[in-house]
N, C-alpha and C positions, 0 to 999 in steps of 0.2 A: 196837383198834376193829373192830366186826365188817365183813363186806361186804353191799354197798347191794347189796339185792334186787331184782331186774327179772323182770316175769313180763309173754312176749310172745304175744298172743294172734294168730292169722292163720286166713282160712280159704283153703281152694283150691275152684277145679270142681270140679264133680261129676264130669268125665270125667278129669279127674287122680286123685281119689279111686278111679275105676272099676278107674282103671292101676295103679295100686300097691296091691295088693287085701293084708290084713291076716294075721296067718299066727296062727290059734284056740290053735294050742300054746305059741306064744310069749307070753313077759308084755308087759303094755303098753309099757314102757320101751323091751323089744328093739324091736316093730312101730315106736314112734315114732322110735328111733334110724335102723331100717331106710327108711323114709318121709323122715327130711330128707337121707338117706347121697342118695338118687337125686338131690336139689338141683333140685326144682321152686321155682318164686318166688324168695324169701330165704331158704328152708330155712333152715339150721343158719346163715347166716354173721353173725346180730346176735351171737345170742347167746354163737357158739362166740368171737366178734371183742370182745364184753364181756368175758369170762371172759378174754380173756387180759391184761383193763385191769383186771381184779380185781373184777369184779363175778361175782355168785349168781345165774345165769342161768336159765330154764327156759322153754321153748317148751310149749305149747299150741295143736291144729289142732284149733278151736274148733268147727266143722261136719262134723267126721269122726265120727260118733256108733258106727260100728261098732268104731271106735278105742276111743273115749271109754268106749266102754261095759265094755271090759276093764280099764278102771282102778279098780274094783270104789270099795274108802274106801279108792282113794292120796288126799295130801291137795296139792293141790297149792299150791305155794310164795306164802306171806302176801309180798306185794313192796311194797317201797316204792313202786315203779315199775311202774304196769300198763300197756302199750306195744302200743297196735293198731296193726296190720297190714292192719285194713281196720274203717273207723266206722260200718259200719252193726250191728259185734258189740252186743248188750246187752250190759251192763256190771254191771247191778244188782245182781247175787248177788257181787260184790266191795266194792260199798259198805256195809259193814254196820257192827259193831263195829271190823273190820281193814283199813278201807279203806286202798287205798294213798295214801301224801302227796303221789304226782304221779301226773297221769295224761296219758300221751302219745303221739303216732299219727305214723303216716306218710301224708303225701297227696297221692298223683302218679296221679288219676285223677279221672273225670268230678266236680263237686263236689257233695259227700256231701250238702248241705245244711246251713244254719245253725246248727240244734240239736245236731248231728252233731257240727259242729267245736266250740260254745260245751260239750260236757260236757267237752273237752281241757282241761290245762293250757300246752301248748305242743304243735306240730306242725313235723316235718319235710315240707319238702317237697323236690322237684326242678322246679316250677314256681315261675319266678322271678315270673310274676306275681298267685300265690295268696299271697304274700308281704303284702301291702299289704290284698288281701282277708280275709286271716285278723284279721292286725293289728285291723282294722276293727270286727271280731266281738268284743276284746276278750280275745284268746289270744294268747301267745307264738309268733310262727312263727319256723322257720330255715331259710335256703338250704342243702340238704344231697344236691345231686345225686346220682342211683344210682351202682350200681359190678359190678365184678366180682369173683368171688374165684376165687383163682388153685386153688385143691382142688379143683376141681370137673376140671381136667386129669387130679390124680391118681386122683381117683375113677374116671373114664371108666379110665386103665391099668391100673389096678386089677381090673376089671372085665373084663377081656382083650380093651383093643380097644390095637394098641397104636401107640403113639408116630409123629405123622404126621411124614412128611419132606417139608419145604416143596412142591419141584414133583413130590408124588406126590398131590396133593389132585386128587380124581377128579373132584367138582363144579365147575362153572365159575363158576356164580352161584345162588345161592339167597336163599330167605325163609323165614321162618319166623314167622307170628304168626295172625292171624285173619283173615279179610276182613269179617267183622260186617257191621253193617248198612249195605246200599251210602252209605245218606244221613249214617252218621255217618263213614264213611272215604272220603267222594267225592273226595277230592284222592288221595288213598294208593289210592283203587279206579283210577285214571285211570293212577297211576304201574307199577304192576300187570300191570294191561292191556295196558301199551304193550310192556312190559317181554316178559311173556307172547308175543306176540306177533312181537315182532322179534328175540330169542337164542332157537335153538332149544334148548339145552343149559340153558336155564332150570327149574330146578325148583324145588318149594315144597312149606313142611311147617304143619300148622295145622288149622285150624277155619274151618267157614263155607262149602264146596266144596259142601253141599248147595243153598246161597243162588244158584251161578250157571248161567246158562244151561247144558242141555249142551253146546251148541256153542263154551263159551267158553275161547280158548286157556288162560287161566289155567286153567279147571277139568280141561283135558287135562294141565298139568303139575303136577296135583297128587299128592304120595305121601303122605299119611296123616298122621297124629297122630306129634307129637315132644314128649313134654313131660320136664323134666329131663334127668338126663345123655341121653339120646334127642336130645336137642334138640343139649345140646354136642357128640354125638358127629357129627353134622348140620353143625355151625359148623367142627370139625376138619376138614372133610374138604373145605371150602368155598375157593376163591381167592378171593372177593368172596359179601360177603353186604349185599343189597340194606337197606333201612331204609324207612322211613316213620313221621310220626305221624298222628295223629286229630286234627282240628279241636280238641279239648280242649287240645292242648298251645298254642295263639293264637302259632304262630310260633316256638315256642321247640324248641331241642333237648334231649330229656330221657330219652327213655325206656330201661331197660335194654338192648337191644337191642344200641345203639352199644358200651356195653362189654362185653357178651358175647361180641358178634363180634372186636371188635379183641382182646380176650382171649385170645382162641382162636386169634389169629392170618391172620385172614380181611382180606379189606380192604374198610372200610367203605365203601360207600356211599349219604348221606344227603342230606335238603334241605341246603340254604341256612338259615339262619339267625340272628337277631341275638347269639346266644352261640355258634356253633359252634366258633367257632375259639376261645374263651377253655377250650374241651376239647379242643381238637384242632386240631392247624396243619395247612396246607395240605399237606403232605408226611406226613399221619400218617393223613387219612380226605377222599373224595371228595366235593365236595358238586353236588347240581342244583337247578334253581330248577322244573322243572316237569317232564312225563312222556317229552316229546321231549329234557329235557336228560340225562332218568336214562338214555336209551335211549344217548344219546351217549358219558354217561361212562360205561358199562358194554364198548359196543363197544371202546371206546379202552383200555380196561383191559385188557379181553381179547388187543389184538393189541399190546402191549404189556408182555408178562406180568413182564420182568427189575424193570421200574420199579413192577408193581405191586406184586411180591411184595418188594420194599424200604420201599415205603409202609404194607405189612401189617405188616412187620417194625417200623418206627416207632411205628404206632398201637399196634399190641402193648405196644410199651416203655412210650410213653405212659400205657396204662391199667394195668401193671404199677409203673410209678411214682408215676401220682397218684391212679389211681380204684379204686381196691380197697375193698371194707368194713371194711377195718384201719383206711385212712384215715379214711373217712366213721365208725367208730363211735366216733372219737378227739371227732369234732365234736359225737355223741351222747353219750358218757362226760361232756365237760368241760359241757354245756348242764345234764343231767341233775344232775351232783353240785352245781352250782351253786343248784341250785333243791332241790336235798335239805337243803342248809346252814340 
């Protein structure tokens, strides 16, 4: 029996695109291999995490056109399975004669709209309450929270940065994401702020530092763009890496973030939340209910460090055991061939 085709479409920013700029001598293959080796997003971890459930895997970085445009007539992989990475892709030039028999997404972001979701035939998500909303529209949804994958360490050694020894992590506390727009991150802008503000050894990696005041402590502890291994080599080097989500997640804990950090060995800490602990026990990642509690538990960690760095140790385990993409694309594999039968 041959193997079930999966062909996964994703795109990245433009300032990630900027970052990993394309190499003219090399062929398309080497550039795209070289572009997911750095592991921004999910880079390589579906597909490379398919492939070893026995699926015919191939990536696609759908709005990288200086990429794209070196793949002269490669042709690329007829899939059972066409699998966005983000629903706002067009699609149409896959529906023709060889359309695929399933088509499937990921959606753990603002919601794409209706239309968006009804051209699916099933959607993972990590919001537990896009669930019921997807269902609604008349699509197959699945609970299928993110994860981490453990390469992205070797990658970073790899690369000569090397092997952190617990209490040699230089950073106290960090962050690492966006500050966008203050109205769509006003709770996470608040938690920030405070944070900013009351640990001097606070720093932070990201986007959006043009958005704040000059005078704003957060914008004084800003150090520049982390995106991919950049990023993990930022989480390596962290005792605690702070969290937040955006109003979109409605209370719920979900976003990659939590297991990148705890991956990497950092110790989390995140809101409150009504799923928190069903990913994480109290001994594995810290949680606050608001900006005076983040500021608490952070202090507390800091002057604390034996119990912290045993809790980092924990959550580590934790996401090495159950949150990996190995996991989650076991939960992908078995949905998928179910619906190929």
């Amino acid at each position: 029996m041959s193997k079930p085709r999966i062909l996964i479409l994703d795109t990245y920013y433009p300032e990630v695109i900027r970052s990993m700029p394309i190499n003219p001598a090399m062929t398309y293959q080497s550039n795209l291999d070289a572009i997911l080796y750095q592991s921004f997003g999910t880079f390589d971890a579906y597909s490379r995490n398919l492939r070893a459930l026995g699926w015919e895997a191939e990536d696609c970085i759908w709005n990288h056109d200086q990429l794209n445009n070196l793949a002269g007539t490669k042709h690329f992989l007829l899939p059972d399975v066409l699998f966005l990475q983000d629903l706002s892709i067009e699609i149409q030039s896959f529906m023709g004669t060889a359309a695929p028999i399933v088509i499937a997404a990921q959606c753990s972001c603002p919601w794409p709209g209706d239309d968006n979701i009804r051209k699916c035939d099933v959607i993972f998500t990590s919001f537990p309450h896009y669930v019921t909303r997807i269902e609604a529209l008349g699509v197959k949804a699945v609970y299928n929270p993110l994860a981490f994958d453990p390469i992205v360490i070797q990658r970073v050694i790899e690369q000569g940065f090397p092997q952190i020894i617990e209490n040699e992590r230089p950073f106290d506390v960090t962050f690492i994401g966006g500050v966008g727009n203050p109205g769509h991150w006003r709770r996470g802008m608040e938690t920030l702020n405070a944070v900013a503000e009351a640990i001097p050894t606070f720093k932070w990696w990201g986007y959006g530092a043009d958005l704040l005041p000059s005078n704003s402590a957060l914008r004084q502890k800003y150090q520049g763009e982390a995106w991919g291994l950049n990023m993990y080599r930022v989480m390596l080097q962290s005792k605690i890496v702070l969290n937040r989500h955006g109003e979109v997640a409605e209370g719920y804990s979900n976003n990659m973030r939590m297991f990148e950090a705890t991956g990497c060995g950092a110790l989390l800490i995140t809101e409150k939340s009504d799923n928190l602990r069903a990913l994480f026990e109290k001994d594995e990642a810290l949680s606050y209910g608001n900006a005076e509690e983040a500021v608490e538990r952070v202090n507390a960690a800091l002057h604390i460090p034996n119990v912290s760095a045993q809790f980092a140790r924990n959550g580590q385990s934790r996401t090495l055991q159950d949150h990996t993409y190995a996991h989650r694309m076991k939960t992908v594999s078995d949905t998928l061939l179910e619906m190929l039968k």
